[in-house]
C-alpha positions as a printed NumPy array, in Angstrom:
array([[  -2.374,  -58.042,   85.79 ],
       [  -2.097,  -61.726,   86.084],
       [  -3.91 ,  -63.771,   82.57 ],
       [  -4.786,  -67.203,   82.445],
       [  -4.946,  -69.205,   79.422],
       [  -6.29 ,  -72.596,   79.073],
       [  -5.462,  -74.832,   75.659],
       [  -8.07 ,  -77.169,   75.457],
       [  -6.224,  -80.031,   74.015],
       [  -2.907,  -80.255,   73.915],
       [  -2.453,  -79.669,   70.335],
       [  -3.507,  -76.113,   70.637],
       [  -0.662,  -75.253,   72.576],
       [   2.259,  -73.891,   70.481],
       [   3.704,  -70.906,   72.126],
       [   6.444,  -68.913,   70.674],
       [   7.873,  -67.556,   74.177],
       [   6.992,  -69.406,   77.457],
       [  10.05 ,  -68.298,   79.691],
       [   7.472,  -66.129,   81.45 ],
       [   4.661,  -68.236,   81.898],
       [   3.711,  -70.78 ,   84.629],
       [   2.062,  -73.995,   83.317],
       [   0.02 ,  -76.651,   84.671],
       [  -0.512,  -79.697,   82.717],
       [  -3.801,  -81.843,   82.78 ],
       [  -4.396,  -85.353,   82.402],
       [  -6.896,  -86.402,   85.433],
       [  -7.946,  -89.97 ,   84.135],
       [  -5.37 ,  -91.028,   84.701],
       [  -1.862,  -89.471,   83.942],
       [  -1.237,  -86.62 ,   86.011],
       [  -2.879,  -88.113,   89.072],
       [  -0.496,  -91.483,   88.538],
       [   1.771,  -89.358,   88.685],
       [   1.193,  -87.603,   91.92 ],
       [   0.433,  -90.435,   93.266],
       [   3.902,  -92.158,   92.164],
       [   5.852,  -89.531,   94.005],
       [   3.444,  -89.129,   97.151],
       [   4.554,  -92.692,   97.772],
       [   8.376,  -92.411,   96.964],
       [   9.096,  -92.489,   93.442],
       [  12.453,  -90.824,   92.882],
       [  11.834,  -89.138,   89.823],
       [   9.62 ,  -89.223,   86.85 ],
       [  10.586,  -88.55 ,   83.379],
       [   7.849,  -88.601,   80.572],
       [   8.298,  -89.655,   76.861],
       [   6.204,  -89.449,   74.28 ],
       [   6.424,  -92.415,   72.78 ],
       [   7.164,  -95.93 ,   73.632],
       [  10.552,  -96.143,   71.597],
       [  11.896,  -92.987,   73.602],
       [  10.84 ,  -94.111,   76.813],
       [  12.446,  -97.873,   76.09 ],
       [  15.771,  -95.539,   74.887],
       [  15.853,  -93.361,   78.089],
       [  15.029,  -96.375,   80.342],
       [  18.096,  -97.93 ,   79.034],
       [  20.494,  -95.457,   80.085],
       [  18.812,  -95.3  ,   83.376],
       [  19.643,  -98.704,   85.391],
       [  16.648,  -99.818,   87.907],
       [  14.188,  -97.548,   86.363],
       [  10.754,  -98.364,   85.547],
       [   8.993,  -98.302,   83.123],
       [   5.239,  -97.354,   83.393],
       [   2.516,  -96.055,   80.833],
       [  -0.436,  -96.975,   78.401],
       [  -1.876,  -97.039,   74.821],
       [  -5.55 ,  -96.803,   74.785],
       [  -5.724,  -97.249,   78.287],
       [  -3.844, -100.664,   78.726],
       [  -0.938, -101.151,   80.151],
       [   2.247, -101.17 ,   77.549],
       [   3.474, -104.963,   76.554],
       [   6.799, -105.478,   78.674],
       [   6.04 , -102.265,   80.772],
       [   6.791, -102.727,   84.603],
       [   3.561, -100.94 ,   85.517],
       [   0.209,  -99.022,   83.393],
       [  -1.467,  -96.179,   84.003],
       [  -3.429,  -96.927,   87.291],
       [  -2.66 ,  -94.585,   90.185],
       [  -3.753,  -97.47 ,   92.614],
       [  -0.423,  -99.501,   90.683],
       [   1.847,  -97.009,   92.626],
       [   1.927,  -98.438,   96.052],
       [   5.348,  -97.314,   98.144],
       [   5.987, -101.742,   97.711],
       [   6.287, -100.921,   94.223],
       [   8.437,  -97.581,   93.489],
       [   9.77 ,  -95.809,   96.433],
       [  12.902,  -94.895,   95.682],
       [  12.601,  -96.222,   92.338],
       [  12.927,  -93.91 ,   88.87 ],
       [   9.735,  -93.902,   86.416],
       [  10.029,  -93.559,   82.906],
       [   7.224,  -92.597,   81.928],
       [   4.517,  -93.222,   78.436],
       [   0.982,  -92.28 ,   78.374],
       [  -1.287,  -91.493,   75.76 ],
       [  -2.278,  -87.975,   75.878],
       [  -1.093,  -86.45 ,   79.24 ],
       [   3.113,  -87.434,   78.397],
       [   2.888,  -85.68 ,   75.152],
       [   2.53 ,  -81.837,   77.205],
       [   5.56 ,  -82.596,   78.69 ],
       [   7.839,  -81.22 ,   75.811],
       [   5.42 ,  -77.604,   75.233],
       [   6.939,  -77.025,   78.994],
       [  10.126,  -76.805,   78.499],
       [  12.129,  -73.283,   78.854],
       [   8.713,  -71.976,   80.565],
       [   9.108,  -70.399,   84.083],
       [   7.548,  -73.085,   86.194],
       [   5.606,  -76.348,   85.234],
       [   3.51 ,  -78.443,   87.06 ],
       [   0.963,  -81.447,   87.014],
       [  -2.476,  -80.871,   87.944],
       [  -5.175,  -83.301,   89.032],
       [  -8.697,  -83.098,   90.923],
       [  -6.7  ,  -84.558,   93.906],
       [  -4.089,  -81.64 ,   93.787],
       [  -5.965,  -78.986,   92.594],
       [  -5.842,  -76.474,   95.977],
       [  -2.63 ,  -77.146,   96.082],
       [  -1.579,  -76.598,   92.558],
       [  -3.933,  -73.439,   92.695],
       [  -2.161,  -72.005,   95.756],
       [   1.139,  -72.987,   94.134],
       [   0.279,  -70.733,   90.747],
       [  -1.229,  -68.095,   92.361],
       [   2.06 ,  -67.124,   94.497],
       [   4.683,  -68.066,   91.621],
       [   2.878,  -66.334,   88.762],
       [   3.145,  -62.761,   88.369],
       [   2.152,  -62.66 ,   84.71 ],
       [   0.998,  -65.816,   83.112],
       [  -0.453,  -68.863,   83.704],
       [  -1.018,  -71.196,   80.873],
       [  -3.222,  -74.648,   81.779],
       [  -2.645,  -77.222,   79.286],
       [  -5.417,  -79.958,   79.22 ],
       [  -4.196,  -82.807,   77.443],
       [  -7.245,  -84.408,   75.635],
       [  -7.808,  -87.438,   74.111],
       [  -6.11 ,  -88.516,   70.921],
       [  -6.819,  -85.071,   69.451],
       [ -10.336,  -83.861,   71.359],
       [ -10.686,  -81.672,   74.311],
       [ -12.043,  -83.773,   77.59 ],
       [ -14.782,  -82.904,   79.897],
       [ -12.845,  -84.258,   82.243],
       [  -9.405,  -82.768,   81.678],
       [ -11.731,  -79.288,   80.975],
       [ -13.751,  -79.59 ,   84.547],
       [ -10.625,  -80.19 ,   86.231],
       [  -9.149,  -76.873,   84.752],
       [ -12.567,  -75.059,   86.051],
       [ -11.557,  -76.449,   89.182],
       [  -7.879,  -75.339,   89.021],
       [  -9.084,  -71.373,   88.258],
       [ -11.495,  -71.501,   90.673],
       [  -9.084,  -72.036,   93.018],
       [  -6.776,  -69.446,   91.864],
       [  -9.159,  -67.279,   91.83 ],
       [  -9.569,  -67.741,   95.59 ],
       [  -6.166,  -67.716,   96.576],
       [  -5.649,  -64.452,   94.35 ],
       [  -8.69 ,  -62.868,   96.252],
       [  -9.449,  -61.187,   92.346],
       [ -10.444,  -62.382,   89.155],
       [  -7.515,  -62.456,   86.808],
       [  -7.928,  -62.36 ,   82.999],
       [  -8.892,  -65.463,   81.271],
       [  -9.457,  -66.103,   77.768],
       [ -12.589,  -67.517,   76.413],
       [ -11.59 ,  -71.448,   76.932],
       [ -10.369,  -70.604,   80.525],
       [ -14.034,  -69.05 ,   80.896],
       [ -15.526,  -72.397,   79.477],
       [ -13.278,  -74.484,   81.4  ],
       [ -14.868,  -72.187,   84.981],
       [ -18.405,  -72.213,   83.314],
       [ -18.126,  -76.177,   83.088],
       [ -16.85 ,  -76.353,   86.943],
       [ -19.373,  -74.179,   88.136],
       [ -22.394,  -75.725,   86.382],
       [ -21.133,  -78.82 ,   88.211],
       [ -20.433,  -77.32 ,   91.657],
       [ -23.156,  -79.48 ,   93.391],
       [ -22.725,  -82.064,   91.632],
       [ -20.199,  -85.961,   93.007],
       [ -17.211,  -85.398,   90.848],
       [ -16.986,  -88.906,   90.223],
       [ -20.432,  -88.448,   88.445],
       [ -18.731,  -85.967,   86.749],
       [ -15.803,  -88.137,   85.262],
       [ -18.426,  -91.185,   84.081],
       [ -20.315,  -88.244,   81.907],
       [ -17.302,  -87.893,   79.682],
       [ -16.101,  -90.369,   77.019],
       [ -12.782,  -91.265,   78.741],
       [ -14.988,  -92.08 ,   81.847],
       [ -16.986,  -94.311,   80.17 ],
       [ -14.262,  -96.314,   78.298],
       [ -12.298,  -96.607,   82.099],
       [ -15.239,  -98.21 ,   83.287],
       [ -15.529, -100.628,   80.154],
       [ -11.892, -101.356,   80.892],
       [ -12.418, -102.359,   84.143],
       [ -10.828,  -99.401,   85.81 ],
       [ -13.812,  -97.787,   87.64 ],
       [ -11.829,  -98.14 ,   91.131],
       [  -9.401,  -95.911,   89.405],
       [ -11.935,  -93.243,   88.382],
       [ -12.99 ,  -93.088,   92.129],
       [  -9.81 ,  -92.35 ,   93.307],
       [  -9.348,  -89.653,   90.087],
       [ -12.584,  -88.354,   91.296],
       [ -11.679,  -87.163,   94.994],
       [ -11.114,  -83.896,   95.179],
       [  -8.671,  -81.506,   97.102],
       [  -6.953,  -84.682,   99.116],
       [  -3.451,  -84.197,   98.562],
       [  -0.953,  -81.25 ,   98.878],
       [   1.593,  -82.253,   97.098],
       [   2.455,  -80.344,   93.682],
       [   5.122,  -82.085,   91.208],
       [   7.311,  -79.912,   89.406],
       [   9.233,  -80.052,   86.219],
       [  12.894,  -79.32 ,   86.567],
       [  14.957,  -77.91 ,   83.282],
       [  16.076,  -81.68 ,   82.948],
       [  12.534,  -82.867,   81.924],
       [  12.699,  -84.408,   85.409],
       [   9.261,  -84.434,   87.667],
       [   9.621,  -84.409,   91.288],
       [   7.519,  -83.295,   94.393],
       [   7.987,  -79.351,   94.783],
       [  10.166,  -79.62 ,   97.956],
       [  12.731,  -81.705,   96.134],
       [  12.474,  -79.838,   93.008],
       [  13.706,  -76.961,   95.436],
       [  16.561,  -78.062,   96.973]])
């Protein structure tokens, strides 16, 4: 029988044997919807470091790339572009390579590697990325949320609710969870009726976004089931749309 596990913050996650398990990595304000975004409009590729000192190394040896990312929500000093989905505009990187740096969401991308499948998960996504699970996995799925600097999110947590719920439906049976993939549905469920963009300005990312400025940004986080795209992570560390990443 198919289990899902969610990790709460990223730090929780420290497998000893993924090679069977499907993962979906969380980071709705504003990572993992940049970067759905990014290659809905043309990006190439995406790779994700998690600091700035890789991401300057591996931007080196890749000529034209760009390089994109945050610290504490503002864009890096002598980055090409931040962490605004709304910054990824076909002008800007179609065809382009992104290397990129965020705070929390780029540091999951290293607990994926060797696992079965990986993808990124957003509110925007999250039918799609449901759909995509629930026909690859036969045996695991493990949802990383990334946090924030060390705390689980509401935001990153309501977007997993979201995510199961959806698996749920596309499996047509309720798989088993353990307890933080029941908190993560409990939290989605208790906000069913509720905007989801009132959802993301509860939380303490939300409210820092807004101080920032960035409350377009948190609208666009905030819609819900929009795209059906699903980036995947190739053995390479390499993120790309789930067509490409299948050819």
């Amino acid at each position: 029988m198919l289990r899902i596990d969610t990790f709460l913050k990223h730090e929780d996650y420290q497998p000893q044997d993924i090679s069977n398990k499907h993962i979906a990595i969380i980071d709705v304000m504003r990572c993992t919807t940049s970067l759905l975004t990014a290659l809905e409009n043309g990006a190439a590729a995406i790779y994700n470091y998690p600091t700035i000192e890789a991401s300057l190394a591996a931007a080196a040896e890749k000529p034209g790339s760009l390089l994109c990312g945050e610290r504490k929500g503002i864009m890096i000093d002598g980055f090409d572009h931040g962490n605004s989905p709304r910054e990824y505009t076909p002008d800007a990187i179609a065809g382009r390579t992104l290397v990129f740096c965020s705070t929390n969401g780029s540091q999951c991308f290293a607990l994926a590697k060797g696992a079965a499948s990986a993808c990124t998960a957003c509110l925007r996504n999250a039918d799609a990325a449901a759909e995509y699970l629930a026909k690859a996995a036969d045996e695991r799925i493990n949802i990383i949320c990334a946090g924030t600097v060390g705390r689980p999110s509401l935001d990153d947590i309501y977007t997993a609710g979201a995510l199961i719920a959806r698996i749920i439906k596309h499996l047509d049976y309720e798989p088993a969870m353990n307890d933080s993939s029941r908190i993560a549905l409990i939290t989605y469920e208790y906000y069913r009726d509720t905007d989801p963009l009132e959802v993301l300005k509860t939380c303490s990312t939300g409210a820092k976004l807004f101080r920032l400025g960035y409350g377009e940004d948190m609208a666009f986080c905030a819609q819900i089931d929009v795209s059906r795209a699903v980036p995947l992570l190739d053995d390479s560390g390499c993120l790309r749309l789930k067509e490409a990443a299948h050819e």
